[in-house]
KEVO-420281 format. One record per residue: x, y, z of N, C-alpha, C, O in turn; residue in one letter. Coordinates in pm, 1 decimal. Example, Ala and Ser with C-alpha at 12.3 -4.5 7.8 and 13.67 -1.06 7.14 Angstrom:
node n.xx:1319.0 n.yy:-569.0 n.zz:780.0 ca.xx:1230.0 ca.yy:-450.0 ca.zz:780.0 c.xx:1320.0 c.yy:-330.0 c.zz:780.0 o.xx:1423.6 o.yy:-331.9 o.zz:846.5 tormar:A
node n.xx:1285.0 n.yy:-225.0 n.zz:708.0 ca.xx:1367.0 ca.yy:-106.0 ca.zz:714.0 c.xx:1290.0 c.yy:3.0 c.zz:787.0 o.xx:1340.9 o.yy:113.8 o.zz:803.9 tormar:S
This chain:
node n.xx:609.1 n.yy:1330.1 n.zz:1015.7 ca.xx:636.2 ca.yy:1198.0 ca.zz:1071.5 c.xx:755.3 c.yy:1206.9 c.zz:1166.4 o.xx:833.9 o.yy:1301.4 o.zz:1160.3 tormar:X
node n.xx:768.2 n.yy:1103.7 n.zz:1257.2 ca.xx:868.9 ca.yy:1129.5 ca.zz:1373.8 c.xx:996.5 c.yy:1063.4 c.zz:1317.2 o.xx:985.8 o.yy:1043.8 o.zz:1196.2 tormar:X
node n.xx:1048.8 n.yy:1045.6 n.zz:1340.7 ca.xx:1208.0 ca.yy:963.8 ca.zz:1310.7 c.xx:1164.7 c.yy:832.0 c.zz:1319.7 o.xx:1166.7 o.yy:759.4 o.zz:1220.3 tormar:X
node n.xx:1123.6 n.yy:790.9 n.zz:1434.6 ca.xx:1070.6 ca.yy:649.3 ca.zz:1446.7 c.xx:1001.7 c.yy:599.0 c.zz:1347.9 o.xx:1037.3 o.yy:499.8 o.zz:1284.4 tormar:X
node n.xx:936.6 n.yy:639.6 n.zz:1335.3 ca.xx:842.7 ca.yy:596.3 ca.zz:1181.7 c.xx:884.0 c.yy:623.0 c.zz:1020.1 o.xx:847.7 o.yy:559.2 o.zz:921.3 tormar:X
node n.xx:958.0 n.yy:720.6 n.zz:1027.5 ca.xx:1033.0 ca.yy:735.1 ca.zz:901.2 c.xx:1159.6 c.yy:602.8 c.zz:909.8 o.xx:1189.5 o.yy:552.2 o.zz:801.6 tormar:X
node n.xx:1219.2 n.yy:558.4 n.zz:1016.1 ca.xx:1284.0 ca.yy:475.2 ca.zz:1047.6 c.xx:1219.4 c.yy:296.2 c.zz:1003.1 o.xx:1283.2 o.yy:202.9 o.zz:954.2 tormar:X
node n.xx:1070.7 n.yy:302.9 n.zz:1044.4 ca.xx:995.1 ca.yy:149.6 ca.zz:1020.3 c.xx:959.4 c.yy:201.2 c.zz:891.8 o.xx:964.1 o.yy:115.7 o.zz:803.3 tormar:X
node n.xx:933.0 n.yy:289.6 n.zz:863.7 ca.xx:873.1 ca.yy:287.8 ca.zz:726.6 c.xx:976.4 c.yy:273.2 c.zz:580.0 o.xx:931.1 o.yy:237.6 o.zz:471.2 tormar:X
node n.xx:1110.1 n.yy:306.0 n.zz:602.9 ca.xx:1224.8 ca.yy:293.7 ca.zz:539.0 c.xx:1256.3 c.yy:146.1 c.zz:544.8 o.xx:1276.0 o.yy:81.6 o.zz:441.8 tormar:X
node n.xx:1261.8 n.yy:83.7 n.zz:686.1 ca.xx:1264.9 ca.yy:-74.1 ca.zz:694.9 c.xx:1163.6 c.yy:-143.5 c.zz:621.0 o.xx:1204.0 o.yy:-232.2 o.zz:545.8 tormar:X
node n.xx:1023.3 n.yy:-118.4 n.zz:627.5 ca.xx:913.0 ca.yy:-207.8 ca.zz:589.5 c.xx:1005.6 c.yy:-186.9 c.zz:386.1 o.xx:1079.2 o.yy:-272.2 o.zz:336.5 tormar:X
node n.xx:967.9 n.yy:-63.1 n.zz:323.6 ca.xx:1043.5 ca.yy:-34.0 ca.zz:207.0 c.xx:1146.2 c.yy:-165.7 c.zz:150.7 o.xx:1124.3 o.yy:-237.0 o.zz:52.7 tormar:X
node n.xx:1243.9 n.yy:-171.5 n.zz:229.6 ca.xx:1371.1 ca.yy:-262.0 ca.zz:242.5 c.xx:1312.6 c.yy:-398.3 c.zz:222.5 o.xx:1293.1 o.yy:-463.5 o.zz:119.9 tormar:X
node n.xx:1296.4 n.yy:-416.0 n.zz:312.5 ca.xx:1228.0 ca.yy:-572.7 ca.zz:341.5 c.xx:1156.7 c.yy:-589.9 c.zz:177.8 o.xx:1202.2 o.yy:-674.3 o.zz:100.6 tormar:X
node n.xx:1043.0 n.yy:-500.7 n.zz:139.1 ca.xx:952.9 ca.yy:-542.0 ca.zz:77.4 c.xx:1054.7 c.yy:-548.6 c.zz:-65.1 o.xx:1032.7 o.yy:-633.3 o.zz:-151.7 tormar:X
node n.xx:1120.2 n.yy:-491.0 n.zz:-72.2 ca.xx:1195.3 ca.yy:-487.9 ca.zz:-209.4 c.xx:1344.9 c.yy:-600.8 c.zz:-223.9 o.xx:1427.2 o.yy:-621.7 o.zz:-313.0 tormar:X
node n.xx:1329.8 n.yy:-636.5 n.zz:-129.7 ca.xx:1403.1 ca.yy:-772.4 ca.zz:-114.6 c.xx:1368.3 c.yy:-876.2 c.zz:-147.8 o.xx:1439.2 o.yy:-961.4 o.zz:-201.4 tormar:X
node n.xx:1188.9 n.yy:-889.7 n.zz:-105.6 ca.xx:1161.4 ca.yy:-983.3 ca.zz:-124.9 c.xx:1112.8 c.yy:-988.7 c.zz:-261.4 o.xx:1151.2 o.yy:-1096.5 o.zz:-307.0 tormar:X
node n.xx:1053.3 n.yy:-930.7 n.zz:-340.4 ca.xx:1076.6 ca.yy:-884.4 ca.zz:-458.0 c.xx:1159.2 c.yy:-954.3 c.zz:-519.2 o.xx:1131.7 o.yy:-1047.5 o.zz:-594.8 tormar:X
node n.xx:1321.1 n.yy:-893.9 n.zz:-476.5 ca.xx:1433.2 ca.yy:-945.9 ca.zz:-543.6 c.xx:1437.5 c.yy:-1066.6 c.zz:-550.3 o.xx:1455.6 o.yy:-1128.6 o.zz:-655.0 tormar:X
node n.xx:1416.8 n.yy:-1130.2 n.zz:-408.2 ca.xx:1400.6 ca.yy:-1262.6 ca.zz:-423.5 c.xx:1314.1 c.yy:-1348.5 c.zz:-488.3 o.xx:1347.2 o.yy:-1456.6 o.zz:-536.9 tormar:X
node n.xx:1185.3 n.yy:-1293.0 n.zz:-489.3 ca.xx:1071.2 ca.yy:-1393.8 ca.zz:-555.7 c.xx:1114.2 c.yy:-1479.2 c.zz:-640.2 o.xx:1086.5 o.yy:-1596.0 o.zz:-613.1 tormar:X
node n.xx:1200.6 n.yy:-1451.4 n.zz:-778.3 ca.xx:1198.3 ca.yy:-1481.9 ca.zz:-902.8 c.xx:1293.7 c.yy:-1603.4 c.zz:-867.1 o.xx:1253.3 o.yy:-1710.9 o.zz:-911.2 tormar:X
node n.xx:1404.6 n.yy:-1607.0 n.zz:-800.3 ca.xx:1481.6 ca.yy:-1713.0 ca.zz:-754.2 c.xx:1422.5 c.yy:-1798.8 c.zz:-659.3 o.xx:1492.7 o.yy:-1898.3 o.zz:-641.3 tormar:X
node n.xx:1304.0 n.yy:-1796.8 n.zz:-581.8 ca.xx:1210.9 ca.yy:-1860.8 ca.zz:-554.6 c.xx:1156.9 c.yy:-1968.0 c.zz:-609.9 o.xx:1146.9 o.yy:-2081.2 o.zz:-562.6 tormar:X
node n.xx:1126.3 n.yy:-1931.4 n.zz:-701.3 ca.xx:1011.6 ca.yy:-1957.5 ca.zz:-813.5 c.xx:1063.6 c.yy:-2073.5 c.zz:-852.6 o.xx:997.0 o.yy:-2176.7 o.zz:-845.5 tormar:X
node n.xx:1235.2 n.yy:-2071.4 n.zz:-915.9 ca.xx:1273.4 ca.yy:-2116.6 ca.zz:-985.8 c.xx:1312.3 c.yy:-2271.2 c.zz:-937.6 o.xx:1313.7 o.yy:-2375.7 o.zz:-1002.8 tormar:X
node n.xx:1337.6 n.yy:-2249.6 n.zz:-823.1 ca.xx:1310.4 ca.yy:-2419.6 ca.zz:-733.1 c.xx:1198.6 c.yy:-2445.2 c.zz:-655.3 o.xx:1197.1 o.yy:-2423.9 o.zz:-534.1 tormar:X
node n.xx:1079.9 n.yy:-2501.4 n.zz:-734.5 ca.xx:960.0 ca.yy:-2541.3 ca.zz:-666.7 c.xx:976.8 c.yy:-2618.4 c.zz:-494.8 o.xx:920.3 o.yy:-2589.0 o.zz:-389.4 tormar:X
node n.xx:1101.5 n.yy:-2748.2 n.zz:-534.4 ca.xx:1085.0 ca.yy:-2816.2 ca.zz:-422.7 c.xx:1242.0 c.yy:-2782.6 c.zz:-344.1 o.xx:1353.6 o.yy:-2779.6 o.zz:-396.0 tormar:X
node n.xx:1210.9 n.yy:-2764.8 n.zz:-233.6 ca.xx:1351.2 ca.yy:-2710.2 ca.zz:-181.0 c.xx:1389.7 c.yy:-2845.1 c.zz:-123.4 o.xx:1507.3 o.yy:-2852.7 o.zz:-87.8 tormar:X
node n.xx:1322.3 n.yy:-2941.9 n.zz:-108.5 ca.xx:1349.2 ca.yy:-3066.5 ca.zz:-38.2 c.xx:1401.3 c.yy:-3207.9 c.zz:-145.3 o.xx:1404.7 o.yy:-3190.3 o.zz:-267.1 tormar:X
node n.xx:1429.7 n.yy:-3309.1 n.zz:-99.9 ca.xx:1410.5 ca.yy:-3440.4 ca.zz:-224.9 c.xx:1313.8 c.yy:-3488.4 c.zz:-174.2 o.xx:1263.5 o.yy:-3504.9 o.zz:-63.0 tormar:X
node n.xx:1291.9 n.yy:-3513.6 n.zz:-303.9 ca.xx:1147.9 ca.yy:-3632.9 ca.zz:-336.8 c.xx:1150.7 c.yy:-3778.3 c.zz:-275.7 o.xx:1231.4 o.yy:-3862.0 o.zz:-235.4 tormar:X
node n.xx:1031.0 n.yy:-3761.3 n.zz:-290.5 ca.xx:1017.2 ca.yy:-3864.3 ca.zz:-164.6 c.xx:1020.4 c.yy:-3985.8 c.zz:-203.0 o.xx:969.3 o.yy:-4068.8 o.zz:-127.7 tormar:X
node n.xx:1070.4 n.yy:-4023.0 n.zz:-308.2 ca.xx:1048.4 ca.yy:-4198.5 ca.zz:-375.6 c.xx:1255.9 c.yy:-4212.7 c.zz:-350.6 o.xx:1310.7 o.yy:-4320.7 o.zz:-372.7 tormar:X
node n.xx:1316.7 n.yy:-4120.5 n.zz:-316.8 ca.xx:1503.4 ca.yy:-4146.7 ca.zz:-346.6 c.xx:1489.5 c.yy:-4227.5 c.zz:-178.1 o.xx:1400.0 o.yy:-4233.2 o.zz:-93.8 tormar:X
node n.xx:1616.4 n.yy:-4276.2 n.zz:-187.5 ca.xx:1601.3 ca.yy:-4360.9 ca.zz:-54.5 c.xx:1696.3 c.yy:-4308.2 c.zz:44.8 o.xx:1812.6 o.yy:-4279.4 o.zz:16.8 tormar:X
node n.xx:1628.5 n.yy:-4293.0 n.zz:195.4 ca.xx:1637.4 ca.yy:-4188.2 ca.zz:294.6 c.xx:1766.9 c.yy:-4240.4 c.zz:362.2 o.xx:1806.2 o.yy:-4354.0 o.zz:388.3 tormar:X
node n.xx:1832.8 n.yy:-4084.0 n.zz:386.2 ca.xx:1992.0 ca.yy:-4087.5 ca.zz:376.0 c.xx:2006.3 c.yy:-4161.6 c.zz:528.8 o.xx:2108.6 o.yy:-4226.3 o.zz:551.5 tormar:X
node n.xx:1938.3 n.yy:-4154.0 n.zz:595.5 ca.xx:1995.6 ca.yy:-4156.1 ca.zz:781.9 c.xx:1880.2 c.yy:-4288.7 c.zz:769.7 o.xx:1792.3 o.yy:-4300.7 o.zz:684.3 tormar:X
node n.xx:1912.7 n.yy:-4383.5 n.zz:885.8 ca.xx:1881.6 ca.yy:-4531.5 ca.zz:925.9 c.xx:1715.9 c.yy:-4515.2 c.zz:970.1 o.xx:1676.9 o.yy:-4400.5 o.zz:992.3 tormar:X
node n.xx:1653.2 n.yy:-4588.2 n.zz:978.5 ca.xx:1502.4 ca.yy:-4598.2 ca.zz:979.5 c.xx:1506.6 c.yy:-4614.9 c.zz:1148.0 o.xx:1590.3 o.yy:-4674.1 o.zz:1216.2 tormar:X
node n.xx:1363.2 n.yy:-4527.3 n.zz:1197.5 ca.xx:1377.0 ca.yy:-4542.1 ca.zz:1324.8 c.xx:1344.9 c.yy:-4695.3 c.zz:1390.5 o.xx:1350.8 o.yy:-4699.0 o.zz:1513.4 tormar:X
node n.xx:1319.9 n.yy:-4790.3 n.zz:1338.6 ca.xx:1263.5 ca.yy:-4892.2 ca.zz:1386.7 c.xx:1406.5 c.yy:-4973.1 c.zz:1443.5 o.xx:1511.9 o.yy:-4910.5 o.zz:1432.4 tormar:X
node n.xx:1409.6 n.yy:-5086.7 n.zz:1493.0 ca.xx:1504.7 ca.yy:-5148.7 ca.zz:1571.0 c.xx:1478.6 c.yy:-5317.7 c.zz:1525.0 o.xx:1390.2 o.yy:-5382.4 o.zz:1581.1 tormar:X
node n.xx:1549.8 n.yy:-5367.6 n.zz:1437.3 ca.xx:1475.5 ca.yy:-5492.4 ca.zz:1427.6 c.xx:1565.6 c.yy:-5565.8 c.zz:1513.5 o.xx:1575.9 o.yy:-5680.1 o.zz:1468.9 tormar:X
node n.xx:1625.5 n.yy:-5551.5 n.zz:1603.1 ca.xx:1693.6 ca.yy:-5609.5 ca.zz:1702.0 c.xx:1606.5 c.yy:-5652.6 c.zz:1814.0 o.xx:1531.9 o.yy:-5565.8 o.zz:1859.3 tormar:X
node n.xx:1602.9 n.yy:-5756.4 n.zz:1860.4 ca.xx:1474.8 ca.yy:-5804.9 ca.zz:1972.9 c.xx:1576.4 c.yy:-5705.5 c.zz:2157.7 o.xx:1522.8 o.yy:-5711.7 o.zz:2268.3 tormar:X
């Protein structure tokens, strides 16, 4: 193999075992966002001003 490719193939390695690492802390917060019934922090786009 050339350097170059021992080079992506060492990266792809990396990457994949990261994400790995990460999965499990993933997992553990389904919703990364709030739910949608709490009431929305910034002003509604509408204008009830004539």
């Amino acid at each position: 193999m050339t350097r170059t490719k021992k080079i992506l193939a060492t990266f792809a390695l990396v990457l994949g075992i990261a994400a790995a690492a990460a999965s499990p802390a993933l997992a553990d917060n389904p919703m990364p966002v709030a739910p949608l019934d709490n009431p929305m922090p910034v002003a509604p786009l509408e204008n009830p001003m004539p």
